[in-house]
The first five atom37 places (N, CA, C, CB, O) and aatype in JSON, in Angstrom:
{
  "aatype": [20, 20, 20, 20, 20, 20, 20, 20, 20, 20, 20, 20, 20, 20, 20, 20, 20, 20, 20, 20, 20, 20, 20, 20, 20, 20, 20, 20, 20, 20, 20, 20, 20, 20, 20, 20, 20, 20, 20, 20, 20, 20, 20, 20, 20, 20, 20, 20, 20, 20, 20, 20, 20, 20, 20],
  "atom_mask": [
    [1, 1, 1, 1, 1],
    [1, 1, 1, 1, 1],
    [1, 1, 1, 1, 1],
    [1, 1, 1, 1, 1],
    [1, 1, 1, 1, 1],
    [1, 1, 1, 1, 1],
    [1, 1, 1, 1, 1],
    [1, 1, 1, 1, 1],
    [1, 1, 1, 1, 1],
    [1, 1, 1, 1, 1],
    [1, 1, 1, 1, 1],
    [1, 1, 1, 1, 1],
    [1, 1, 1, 1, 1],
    [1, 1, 1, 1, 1],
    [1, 1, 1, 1, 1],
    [1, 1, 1, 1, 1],
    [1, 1, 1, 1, 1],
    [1, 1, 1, 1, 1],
    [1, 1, 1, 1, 1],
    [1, 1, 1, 1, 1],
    [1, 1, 1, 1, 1],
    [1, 1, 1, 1, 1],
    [1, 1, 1, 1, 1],
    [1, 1, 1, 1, 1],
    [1, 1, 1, 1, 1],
    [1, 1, 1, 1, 1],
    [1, 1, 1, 1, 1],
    [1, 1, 1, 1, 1],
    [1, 1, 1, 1, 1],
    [1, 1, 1, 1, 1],
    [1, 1, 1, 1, 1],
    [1, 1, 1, 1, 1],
    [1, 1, 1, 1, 1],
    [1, 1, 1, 1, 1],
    [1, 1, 1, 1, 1],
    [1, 1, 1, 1, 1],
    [1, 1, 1, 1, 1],
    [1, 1, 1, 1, 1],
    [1, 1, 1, 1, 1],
    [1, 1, 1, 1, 1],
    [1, 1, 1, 1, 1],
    [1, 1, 1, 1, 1],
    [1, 1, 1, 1, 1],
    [1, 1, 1, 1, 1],
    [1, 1, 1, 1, 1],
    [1, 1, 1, 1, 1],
    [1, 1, 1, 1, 1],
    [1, 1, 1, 1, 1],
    [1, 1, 1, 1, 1],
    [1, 1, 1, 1, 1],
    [1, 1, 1, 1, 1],
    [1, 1, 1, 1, 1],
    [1, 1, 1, 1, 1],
    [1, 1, 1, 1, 1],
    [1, 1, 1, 1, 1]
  ],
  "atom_positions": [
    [[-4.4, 5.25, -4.29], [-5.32, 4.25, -3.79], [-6.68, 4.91, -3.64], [-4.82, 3.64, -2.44], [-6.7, 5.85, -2.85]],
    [[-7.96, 4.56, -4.32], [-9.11, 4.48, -4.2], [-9.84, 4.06, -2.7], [-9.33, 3.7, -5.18], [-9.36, 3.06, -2.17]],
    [[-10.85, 4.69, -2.06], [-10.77, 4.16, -0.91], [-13.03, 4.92, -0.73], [-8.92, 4.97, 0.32], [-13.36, 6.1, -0.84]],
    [[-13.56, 4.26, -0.58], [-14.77, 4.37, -0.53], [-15.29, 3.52, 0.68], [-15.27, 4.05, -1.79], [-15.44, 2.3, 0.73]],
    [[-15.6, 4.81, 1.99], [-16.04, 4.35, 3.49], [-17.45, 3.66, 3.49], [-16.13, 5.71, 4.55], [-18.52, 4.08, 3.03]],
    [[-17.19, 2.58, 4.07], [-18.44, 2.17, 4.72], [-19.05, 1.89, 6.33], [-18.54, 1.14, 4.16], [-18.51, 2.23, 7.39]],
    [[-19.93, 1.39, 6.19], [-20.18, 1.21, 7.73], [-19.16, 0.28, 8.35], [-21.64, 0.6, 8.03], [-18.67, -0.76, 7.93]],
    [[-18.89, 1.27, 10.01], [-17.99, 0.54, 10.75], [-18.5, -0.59, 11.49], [-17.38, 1.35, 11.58], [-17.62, -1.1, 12.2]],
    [[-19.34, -1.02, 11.55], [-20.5, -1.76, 12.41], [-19.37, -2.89, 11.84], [-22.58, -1.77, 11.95], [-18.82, -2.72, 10.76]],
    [[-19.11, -3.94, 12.62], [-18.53, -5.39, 12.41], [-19.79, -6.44, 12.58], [-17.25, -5.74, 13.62], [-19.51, -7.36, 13.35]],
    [[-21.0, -6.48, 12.07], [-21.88, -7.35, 12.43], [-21.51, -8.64, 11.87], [-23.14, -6.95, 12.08], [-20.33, -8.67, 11.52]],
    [[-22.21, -9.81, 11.67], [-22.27, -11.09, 11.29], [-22.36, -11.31, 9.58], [-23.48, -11.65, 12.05], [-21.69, -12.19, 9.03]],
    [[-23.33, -10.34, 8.78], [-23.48, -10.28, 7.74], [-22.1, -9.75, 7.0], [-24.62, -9.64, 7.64], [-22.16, -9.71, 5.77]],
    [[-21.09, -9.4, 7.5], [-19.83, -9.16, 6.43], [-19.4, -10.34, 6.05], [-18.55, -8.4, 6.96], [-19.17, -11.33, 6.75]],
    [[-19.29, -10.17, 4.73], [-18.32, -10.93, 3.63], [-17.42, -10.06, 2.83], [-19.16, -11.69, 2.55], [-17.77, -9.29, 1.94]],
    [[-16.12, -10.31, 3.31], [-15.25, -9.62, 2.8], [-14.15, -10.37, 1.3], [-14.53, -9.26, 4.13], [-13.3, -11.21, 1.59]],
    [[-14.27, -10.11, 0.41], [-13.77, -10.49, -0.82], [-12.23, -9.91, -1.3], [-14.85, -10.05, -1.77], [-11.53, -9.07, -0.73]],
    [[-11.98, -10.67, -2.56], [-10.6, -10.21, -2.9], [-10.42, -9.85, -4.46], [-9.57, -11.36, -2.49], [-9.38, -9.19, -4.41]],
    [[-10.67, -9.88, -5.39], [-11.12, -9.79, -6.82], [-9.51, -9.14, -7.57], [-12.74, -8.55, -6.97], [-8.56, -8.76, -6.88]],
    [[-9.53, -9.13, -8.74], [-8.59, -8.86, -9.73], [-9.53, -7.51, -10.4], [-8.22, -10.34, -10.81], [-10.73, -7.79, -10.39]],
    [[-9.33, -6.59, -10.79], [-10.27, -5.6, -12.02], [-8.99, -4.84, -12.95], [-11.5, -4.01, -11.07], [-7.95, -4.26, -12.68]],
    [[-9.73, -5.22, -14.18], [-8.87, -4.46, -14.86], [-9.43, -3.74, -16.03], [-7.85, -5.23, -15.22], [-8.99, -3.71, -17.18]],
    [[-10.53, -3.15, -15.5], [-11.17, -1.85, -15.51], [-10.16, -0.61, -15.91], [-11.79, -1.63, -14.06], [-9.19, -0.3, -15.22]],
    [[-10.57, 0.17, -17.3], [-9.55, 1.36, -17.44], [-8.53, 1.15, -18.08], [-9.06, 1.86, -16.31], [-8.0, 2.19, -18.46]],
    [[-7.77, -0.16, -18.52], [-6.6, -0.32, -18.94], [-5.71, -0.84, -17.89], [-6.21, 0.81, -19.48], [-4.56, -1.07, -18.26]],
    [[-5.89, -1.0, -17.08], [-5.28, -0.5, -15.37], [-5.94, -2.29, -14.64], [-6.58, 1.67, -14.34], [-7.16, -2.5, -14.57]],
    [[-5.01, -3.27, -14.23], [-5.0, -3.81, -13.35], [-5.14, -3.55, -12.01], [-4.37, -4.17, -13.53], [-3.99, -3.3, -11.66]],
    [[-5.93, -3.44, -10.93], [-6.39, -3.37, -9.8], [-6.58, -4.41, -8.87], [-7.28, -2.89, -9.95], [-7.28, -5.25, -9.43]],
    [[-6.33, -4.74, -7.82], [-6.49, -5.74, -6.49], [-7.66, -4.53, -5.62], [-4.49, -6.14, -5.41], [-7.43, -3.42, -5.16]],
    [[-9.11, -5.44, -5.65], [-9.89, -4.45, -5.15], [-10.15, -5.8, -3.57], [-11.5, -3.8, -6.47], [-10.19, -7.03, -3.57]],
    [[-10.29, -4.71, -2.41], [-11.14, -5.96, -1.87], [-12.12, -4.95, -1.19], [-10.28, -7.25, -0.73], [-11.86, -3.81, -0.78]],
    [[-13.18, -5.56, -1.15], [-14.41, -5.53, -1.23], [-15.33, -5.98, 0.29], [-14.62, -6.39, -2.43], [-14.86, -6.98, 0.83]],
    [[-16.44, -5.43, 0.95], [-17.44, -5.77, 1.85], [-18.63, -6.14, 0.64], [-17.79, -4.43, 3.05], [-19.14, -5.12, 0.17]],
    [[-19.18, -7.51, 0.05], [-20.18, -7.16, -0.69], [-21.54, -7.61, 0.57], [-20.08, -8.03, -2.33], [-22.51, -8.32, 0.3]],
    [[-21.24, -6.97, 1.91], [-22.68, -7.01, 2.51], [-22.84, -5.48, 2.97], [-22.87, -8.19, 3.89], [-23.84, -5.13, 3.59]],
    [[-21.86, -4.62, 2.65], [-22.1, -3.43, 2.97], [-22.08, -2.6, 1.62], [-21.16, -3.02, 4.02], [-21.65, -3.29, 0.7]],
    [[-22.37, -1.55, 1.31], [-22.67, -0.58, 0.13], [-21.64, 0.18, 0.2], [-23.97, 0.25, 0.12], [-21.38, 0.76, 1.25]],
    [[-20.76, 0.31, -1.11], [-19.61, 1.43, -1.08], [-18.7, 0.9, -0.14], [-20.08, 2.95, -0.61], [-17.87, 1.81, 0.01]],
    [[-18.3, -0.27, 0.73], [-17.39, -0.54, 1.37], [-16.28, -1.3, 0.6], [-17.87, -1.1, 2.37], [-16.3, -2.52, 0.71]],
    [[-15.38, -0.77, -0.11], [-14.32, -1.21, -0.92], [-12.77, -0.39, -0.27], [-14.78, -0.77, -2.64], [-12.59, 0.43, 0.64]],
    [[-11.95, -1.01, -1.14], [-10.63, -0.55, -1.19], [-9.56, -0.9, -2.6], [-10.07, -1.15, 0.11], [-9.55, -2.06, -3.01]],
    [[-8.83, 0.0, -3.19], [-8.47, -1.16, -4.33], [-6.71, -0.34, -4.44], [-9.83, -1.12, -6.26], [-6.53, 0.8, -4.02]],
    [[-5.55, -1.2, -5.09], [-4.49, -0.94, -5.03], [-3.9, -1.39, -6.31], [-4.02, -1.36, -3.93], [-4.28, -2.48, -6.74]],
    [[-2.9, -0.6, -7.09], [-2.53, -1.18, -8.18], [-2.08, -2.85, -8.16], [-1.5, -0.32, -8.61], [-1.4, -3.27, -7.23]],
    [[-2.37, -3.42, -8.87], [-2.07, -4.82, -8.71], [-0.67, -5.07, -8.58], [-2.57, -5.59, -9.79], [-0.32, -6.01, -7.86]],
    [[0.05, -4.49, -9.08], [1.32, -4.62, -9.09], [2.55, -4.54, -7.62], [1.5, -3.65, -10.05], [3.59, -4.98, -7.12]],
    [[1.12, -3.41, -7.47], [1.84, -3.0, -5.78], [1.36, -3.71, -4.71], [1.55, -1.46, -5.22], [1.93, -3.62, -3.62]],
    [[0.26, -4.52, -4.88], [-0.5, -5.45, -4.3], [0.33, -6.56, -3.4], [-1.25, -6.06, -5.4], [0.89, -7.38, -4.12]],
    [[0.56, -6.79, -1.84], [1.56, -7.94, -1.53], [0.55, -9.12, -1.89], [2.22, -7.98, 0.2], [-0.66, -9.3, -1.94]],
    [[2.14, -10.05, -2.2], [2.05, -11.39, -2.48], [1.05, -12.47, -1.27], [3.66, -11.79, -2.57], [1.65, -12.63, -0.21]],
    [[0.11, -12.95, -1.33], [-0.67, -13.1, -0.85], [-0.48, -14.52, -0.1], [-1.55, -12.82, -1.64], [-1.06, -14.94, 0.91]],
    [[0.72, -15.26, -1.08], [0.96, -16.45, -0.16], [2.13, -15.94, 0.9], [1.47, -17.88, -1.09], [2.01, -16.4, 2.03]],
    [[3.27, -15.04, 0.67], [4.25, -13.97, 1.71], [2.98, -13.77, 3.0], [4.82, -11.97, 0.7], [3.55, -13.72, 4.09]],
    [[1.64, -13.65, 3.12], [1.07, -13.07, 3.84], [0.59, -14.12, 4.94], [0.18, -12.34, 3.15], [0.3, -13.86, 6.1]],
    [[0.57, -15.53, 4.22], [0.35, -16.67, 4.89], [1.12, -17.29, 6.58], [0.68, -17.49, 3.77], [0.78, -18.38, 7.05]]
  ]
}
């Protein structure tokens, strides 16, 4: 797992995302801060839980 820190600050401006990449050959489940810089996380897709199980 890929893992790139960002700011811990919880302000108002986070938007946190969920995306598919399949970047490399390689399927990925990345999710993403796109109000912070470098604040990501990403997991093979495969290993990724089922997202309605999470409901």
């Amino acid at each position: 797992m890929a893992v790139a820190p960002g700011h811990a600050d919880d302000g108002p401006d986070r938007e946190v995302i969920g995306s598919l990449d399949d970047a490399d050959d390689r399927e990925s489940y990345v999710i993403a801060d796109i109000a912070t810089e470098e604040a990501w996380v990403s997991i093979d897709a495969e290993e990724a839980p089922d997202l309605e199980d999470m409901r």
